[in-house]
ChimeraX commands (.cxc) that place a marker at each C-alpha (Angstrom):
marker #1 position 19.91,-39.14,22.05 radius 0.5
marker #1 position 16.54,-39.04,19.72 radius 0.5
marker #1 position 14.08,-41.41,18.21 radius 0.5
marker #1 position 15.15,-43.10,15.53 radius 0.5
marker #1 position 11.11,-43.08,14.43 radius 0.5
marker #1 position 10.25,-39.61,15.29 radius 0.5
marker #1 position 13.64,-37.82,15.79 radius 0.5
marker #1 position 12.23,-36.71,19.56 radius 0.5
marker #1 position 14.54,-36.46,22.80 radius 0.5
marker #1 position 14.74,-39.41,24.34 radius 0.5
marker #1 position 15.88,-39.46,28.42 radius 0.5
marker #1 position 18.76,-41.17,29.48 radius 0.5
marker #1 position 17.57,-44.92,30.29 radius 0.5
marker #1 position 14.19,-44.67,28.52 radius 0.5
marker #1 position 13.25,-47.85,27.09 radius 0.5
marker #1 position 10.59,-46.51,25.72 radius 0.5
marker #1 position 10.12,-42.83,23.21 radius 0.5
marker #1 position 8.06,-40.63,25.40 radius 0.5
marker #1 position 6.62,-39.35,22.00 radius 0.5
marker #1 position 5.68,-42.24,19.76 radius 0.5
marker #1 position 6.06,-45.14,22.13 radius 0.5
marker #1 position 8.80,-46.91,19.79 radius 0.5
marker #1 position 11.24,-49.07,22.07 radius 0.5
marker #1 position 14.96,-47.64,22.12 radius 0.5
marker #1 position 17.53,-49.92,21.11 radius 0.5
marker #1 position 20.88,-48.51,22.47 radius 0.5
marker #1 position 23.54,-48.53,20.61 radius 0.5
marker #1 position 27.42,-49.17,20.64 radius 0.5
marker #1 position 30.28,-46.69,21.27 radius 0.5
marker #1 position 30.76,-46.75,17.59 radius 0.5
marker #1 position 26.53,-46.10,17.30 radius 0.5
marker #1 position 26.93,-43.45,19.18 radius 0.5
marker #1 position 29.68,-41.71,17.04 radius 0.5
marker #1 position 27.58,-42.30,14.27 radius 0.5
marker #1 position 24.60,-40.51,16.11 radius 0.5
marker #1 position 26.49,-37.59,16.99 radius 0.5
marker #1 position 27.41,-37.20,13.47 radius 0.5
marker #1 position 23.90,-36.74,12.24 radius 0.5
marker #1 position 20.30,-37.41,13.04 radius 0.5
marker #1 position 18.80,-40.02,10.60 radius 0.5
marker #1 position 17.33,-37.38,7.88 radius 0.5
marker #1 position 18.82,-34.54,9.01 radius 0.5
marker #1 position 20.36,-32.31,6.15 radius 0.5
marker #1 position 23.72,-32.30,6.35 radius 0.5
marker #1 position 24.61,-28.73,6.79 radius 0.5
marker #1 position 22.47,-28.70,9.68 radius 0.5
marker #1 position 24.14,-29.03,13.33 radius 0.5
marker #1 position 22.98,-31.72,15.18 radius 0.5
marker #1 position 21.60,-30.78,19.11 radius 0.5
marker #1 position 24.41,-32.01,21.23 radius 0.5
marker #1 position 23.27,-34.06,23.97 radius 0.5
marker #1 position 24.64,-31.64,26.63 radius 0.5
marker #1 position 22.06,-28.92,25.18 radius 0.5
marker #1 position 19.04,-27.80,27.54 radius 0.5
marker #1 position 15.54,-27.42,25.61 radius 0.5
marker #1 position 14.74,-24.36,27.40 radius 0.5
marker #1 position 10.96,-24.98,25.23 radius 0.5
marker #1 position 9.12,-27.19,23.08 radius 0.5
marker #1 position 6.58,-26.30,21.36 radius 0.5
marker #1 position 4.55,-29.43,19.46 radius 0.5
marker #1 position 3.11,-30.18,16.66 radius 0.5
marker #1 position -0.09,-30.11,17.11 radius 0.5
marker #1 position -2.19,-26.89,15.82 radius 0.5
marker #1 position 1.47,-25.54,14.55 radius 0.5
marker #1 position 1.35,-24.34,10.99 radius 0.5
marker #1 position 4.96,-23.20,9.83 radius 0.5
marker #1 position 6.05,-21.07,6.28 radius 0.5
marker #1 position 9.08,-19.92,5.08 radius 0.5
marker #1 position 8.86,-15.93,5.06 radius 0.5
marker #1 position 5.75,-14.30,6.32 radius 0.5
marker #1 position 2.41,-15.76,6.40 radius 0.5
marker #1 position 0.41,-15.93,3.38 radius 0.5
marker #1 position -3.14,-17.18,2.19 radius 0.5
marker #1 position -0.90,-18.67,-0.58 radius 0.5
marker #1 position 2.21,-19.80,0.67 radius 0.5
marker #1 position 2.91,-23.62,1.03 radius 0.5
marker #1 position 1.94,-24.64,4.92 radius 0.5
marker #1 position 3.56,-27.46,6.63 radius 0.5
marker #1 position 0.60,-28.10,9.23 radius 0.5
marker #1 position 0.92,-30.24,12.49 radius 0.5
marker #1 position 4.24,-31.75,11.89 radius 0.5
marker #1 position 6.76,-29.31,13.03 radius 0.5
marker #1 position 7.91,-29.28,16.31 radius 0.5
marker #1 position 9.98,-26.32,17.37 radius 0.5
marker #1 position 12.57,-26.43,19.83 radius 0.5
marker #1 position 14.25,-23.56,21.58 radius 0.5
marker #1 position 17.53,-23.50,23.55 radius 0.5
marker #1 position 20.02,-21.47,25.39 radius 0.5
marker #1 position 21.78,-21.20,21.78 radius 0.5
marker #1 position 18.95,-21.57,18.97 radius 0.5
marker #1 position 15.97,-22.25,17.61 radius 0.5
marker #1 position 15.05,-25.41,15.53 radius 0.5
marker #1 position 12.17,-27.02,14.05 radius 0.5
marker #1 position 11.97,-30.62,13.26 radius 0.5
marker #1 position 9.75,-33.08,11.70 radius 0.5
marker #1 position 7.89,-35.24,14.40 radius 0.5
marker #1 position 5.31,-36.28,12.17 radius 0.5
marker #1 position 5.41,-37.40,8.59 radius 0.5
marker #1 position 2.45,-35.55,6.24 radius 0.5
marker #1 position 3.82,-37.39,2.87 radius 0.5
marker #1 position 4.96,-33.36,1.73 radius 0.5
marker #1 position 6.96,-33.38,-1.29 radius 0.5
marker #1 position 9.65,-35.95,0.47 radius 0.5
marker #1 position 10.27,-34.67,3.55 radius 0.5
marker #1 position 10.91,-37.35,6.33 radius 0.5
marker #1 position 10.39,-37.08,10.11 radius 0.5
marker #1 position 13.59,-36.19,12.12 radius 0.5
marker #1 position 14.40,-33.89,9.06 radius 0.5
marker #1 position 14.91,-30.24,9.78 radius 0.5
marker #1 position 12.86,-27.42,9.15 radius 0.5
marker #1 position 14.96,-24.70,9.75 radius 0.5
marker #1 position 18.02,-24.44,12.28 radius 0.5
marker #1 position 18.75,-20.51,13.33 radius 0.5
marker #1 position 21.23,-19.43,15.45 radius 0.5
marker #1 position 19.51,-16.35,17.94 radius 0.5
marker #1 position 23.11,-14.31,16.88 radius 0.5
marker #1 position 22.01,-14.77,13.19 radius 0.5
marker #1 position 17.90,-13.18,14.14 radius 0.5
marker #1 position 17.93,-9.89,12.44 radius 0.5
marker #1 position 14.16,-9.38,13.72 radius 0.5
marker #1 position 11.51,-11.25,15.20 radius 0.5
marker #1 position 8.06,-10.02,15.71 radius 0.5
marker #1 position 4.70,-11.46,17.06 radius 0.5
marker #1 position 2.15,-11.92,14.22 radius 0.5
marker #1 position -1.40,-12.32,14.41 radius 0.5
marker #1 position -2.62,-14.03,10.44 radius 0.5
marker #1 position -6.19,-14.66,9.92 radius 0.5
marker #1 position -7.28,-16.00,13.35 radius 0.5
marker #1 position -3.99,-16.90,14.24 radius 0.5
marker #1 position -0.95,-15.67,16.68 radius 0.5
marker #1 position 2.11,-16.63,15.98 radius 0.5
marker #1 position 6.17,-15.47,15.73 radius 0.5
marker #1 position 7.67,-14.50,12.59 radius 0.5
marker #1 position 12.36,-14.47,12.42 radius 0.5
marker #1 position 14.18,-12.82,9.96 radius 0.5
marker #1 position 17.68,-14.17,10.12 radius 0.5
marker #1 position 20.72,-14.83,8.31 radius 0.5
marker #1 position 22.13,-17.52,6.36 radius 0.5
marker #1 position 24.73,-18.25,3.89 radius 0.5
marker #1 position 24.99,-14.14,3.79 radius 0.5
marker #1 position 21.02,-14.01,2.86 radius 0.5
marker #1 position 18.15,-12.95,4.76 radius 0.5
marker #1 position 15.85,-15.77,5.08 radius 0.5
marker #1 position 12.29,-15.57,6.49 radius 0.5
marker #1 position 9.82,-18.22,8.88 radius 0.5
marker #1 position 6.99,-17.96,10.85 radius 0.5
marker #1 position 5.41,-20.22,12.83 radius 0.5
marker #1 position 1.53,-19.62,14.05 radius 0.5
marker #1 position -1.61,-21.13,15.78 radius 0.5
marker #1 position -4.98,-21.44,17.31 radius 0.5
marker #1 position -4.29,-23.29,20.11 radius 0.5
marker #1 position -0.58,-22.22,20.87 radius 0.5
marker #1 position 0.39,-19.56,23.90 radius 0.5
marker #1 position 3.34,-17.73,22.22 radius 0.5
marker #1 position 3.97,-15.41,24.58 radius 0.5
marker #1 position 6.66,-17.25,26.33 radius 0.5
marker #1 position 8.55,-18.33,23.33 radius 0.5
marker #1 position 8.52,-14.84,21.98 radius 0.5
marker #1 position 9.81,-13.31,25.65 radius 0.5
marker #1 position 12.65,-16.20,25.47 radius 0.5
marker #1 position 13.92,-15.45,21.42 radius 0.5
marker #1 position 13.44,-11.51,22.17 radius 0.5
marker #1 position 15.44,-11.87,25.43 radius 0.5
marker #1 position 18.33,-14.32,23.57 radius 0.5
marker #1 position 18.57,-12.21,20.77 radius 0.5
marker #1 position 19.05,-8.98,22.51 radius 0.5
marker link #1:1,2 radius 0.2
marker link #1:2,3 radius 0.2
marker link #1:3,4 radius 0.2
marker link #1:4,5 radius 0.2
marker link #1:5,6 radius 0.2
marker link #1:6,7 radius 0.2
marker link #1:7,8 radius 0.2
marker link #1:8,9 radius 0.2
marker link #1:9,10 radius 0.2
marker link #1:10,11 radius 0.2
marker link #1:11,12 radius 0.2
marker link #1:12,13 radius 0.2
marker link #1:13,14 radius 0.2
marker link #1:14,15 radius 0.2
marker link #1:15,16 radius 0.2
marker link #1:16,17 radius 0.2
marker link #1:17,18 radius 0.2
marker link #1:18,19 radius 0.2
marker link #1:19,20 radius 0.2
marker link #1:20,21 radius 0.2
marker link #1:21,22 radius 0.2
marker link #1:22,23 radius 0.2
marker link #1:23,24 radius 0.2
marker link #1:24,25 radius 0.2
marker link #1:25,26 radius 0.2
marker link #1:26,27 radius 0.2
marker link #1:27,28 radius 0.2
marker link #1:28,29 radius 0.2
marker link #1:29,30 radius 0.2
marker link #1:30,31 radius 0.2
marker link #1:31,32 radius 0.2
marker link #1:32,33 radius 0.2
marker link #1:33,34 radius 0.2
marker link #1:34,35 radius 0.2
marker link #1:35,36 radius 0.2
marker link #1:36,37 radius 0.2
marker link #1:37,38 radius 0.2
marker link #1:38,39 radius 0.2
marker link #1:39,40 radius 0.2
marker link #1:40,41 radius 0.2
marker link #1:41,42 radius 0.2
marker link #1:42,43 radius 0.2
marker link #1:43,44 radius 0.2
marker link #1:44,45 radius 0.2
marker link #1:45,46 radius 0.2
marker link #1:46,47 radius 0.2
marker link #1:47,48 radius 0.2
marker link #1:48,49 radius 0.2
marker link #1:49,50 radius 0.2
marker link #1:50,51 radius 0.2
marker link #1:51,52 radius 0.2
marker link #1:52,53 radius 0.2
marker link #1:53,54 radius 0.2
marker link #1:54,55 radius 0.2
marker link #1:55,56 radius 0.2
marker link #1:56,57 radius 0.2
marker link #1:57,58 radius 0.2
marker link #1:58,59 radius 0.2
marker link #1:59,60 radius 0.2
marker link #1:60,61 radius 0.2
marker link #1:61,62 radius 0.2
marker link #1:62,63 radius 0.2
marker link #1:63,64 radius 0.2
marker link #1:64,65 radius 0.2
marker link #1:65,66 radius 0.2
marker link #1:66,67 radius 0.2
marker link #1:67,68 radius 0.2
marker link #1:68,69 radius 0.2
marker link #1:69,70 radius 0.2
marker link #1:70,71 radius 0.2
marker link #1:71,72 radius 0.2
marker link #1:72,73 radius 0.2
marker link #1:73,74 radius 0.2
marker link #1:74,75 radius 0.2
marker link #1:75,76 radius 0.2
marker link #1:76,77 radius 0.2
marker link #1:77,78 radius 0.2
marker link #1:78,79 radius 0.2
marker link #1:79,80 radius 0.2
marker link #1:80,81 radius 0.2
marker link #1:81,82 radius 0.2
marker link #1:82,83 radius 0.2
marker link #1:83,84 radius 0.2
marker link #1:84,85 radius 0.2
marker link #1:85,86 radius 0.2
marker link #1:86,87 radius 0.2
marker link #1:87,88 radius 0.2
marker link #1:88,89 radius 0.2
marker link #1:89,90 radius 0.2
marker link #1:90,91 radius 0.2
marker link #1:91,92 radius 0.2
marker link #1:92,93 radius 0.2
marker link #1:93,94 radius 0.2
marker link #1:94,95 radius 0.2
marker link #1:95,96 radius 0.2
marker link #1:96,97 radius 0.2
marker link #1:97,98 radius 0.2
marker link #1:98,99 radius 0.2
marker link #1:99,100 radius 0.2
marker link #1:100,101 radius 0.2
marker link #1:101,102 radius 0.2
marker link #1:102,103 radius 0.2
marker link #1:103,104 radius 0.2
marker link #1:104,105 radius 0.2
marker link #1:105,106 radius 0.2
marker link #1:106,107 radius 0.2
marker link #1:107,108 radius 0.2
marker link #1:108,109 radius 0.2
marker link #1:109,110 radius 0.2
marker link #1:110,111 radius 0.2
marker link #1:111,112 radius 0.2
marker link #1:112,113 radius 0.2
marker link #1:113,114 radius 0.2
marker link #1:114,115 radius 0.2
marker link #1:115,116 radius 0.2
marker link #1:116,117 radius 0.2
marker link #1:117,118 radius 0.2
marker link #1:118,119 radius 0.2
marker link #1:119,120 radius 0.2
marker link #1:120,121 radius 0.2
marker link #1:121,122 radius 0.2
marker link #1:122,123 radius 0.2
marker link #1:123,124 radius 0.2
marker link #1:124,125 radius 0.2
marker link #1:125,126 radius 0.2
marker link #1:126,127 radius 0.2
marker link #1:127,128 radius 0.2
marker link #1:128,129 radius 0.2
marker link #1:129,130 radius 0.2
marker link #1:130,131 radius 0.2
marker link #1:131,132 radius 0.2
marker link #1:132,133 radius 0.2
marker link #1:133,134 radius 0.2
marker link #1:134,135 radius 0.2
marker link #1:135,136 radius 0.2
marker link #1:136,137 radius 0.2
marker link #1:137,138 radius 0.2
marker link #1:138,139 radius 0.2
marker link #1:139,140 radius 0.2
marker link #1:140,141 radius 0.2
marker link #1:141,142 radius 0.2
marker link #1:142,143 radius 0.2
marker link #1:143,144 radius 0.2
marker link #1:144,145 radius 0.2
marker link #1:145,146 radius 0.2
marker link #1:146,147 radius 0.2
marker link #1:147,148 radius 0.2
marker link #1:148,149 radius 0.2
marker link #1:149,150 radius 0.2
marker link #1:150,151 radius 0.2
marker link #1:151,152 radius 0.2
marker link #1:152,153 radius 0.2
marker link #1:153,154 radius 0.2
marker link #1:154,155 radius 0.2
marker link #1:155,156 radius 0.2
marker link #1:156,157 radius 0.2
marker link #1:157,158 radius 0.2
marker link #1:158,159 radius 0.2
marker link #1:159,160 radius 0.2
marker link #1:160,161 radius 0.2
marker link #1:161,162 radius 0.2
marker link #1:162,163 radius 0.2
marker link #1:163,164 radius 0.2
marker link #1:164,165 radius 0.2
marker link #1:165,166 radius 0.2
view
């Protein structure tokens, strides 16, 4: 189940969201129909993370700067409001946070890649920066992100994609 404020992963039972601190109204059987359906601002070609779906990492927000293709001086930068998710079956990054970009609302996804759709991934170093850059299909193209930081370790994320894609 996620936050209906932030889109994070809430625990069974929580009253409370371990991310933003908004109270968790459960919902009905029906609620909960509607949930797995869709997150609230998720595109809808986008698959929803099934509850029974292990977070093997998360990596926050906070000093995460993600672009579409490989990173550029000039590229539009979506700074400290992605948080990237990795699990036994993708990678995801969603919006925990909301920056006022062009209409983009938190709980909306970033990107959603499957690790049998990676074509490449590579660690990056921009500027002063380390960081992870996928190539991977979609809708038969190649598409491009990268994700860097300051303040991020991305070692292990890079060991776990490399080791699922492989």
């Amino acid at each position: 189940m996620f936050c209906q404020k932030c889109g994070g992963v809430l625990r069974d039972n929580a009253r409370f969201c371990s991310s933003c601190g908004k109270e968790v109204r459960r919902e009905s059987r029906d609620g909960k129909e509607r949930a797995k359906a869709g997150e609230k601002g998720a595109r809808a070609d986008m698959k929803v993370q099934s509850p029974e779906e292990e977070i093997l990492l998360y990596l926050e927000p906070r000093g995460m700067v993600l672009q579409y293709g490989r990173p550029s001086v000039f590229a539009m930068s979506y700074a400290n409001m992605t948080g990237i998710y990795l699990t036994p079956r993708r990678i995801y990054g969603i919006i925990k946070k909301y920056r006022g970009l062009l209409g983009r609302r938190v709980g909306e996804y970033m990107f959603d890649i499957e690790y049998k759709n990676i074509i490449r991934v590579e660690k990056i170093t921009f500027l002063i920066h380390n960081g992870i850059w996928i190539k991977y299909r979609k809708d038969n193209k190649e598409r491009e992100v990268s994700f860097f930081g300051i303040t991020v370790d991305f070692d292990r994320p890079f060991k776990i994609i490399s080791d699922l894609t492989t």
